[in-house]
C-alpha positions in Angstrom: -2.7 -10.2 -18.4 0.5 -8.3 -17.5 0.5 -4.7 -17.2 3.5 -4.5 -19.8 1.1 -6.6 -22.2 -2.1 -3.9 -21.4 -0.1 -0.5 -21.3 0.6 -0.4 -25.2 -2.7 -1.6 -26.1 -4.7 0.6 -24.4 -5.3 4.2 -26.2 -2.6 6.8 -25.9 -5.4 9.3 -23.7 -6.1 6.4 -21.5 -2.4 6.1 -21.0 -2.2 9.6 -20.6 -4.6 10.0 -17.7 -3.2 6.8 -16.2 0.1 9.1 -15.7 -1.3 12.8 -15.0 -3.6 10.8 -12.2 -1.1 8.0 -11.2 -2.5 6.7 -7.8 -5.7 7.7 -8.3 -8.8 5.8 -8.3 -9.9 5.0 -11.7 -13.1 6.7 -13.3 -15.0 4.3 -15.4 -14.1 4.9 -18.9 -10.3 3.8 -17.7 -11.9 0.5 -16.3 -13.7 0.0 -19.2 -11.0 0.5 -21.4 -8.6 -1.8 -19.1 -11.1 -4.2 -18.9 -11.9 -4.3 -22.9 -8.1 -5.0 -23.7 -7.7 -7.5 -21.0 -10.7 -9.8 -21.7 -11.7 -8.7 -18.3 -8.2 -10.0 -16.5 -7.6 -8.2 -13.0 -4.2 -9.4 -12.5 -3.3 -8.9 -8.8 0.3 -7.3 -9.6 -1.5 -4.6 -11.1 -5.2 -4.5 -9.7 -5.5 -3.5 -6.4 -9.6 -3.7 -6.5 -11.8 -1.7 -5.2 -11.7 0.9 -2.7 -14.5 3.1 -1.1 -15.1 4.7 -4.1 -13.9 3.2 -7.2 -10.7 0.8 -8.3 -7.8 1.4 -8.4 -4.2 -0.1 -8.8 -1.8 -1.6 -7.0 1.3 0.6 -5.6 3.5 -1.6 -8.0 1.2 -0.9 -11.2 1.6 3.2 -9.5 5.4 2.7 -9.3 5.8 1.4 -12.7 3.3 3.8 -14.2 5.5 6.6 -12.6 9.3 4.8 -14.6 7.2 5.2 -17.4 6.3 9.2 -16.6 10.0 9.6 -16.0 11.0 8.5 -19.0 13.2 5.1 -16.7 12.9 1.8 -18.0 10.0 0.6 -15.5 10.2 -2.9 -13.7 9.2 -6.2 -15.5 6.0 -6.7 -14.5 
């Protein structure tokens, strides 16, 4: 599933911390609730894997994450 597909569906503090921590790894409720609305779908334009301590996303999801912050239309992705 596409990120643009995800974002909206996921809840509007999940989307929150996805901005306030852009490029961060992701704690587990944010997987979770990723994971939930995708039916478990780790699309490599967005999702980057794991690192050494937890998942995170690609620099493309981080880039489009970071339009969205700025209030710029992000990429189609």
């Amino acid at each position: 599933m596409k990120m643009t597909t995800w974002w909206p569906l996921v809840g509007a503090e999940t989307r929150a911390w996805l901005i306030e921590h852009n490029g961060e790894t992701l704690p587990p409720p944010v997987v979770t609730e990723i994971m939930a609305v995708t039916g478990g779908s780790t699309d490599p334009e967005w999702w980057a894997g794991e690192s050494a301590d937890r998942p995170r996303l690609t620099d493309g999801a981080v880039d489009w994450i970071e339009a969205v912050a700025n209030g710029e239309e992000p990429p189609v992705g």
